[in-house]
N, C-alpha and C positions, 0 to 999 in steps of 0.2 A: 532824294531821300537822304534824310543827315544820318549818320551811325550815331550810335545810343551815345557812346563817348562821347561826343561834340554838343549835346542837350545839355545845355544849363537847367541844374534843378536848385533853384533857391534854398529847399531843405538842407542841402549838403554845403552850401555857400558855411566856412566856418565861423563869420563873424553872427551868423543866424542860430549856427547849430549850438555854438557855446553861449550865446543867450539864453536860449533854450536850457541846456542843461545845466549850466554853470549856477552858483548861488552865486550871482554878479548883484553889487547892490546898485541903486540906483546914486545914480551923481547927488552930492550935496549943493543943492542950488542955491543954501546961504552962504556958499562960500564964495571968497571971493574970484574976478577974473583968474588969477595965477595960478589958485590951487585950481580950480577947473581944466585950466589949459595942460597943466602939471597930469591930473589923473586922467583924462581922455590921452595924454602922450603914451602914459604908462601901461593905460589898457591897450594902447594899438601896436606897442611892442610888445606885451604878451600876445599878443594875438599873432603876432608877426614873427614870434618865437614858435611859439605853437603850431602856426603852418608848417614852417623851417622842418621842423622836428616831424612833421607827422610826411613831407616830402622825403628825408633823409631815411625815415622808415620803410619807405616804400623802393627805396632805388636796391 
């Protein structure tokens, strides 16, 4: 038997959950390679900010 803590529940996953709730706009697919590469960088250091910060909340 796993304890509740060790269940992965995908709702709580935060790249899922700030989808959900965030007004995240969708990528511009006329732009080019760079800026694409450029804005998925930036979205996954917010995102990776955003963990950071909600771990640091919790300690």
């Amino acid at each position: 038997m796993t304890p509740e803590s060790d269940v992965f529940d995908p709702t709580q996953s935060f790249g899922y959950s700030a989808a959900a709730r965030a007004d995240v706009p969708p990528l511009d697919e006329e732009a080019g390679p760079a800026a694409l590469f450029q804005e998925i960088n930036e979205r996954r250091a917010r995102i990776e900010n955003a963990e950071l910060l909600r771990h640091l909340r919790g300690l």
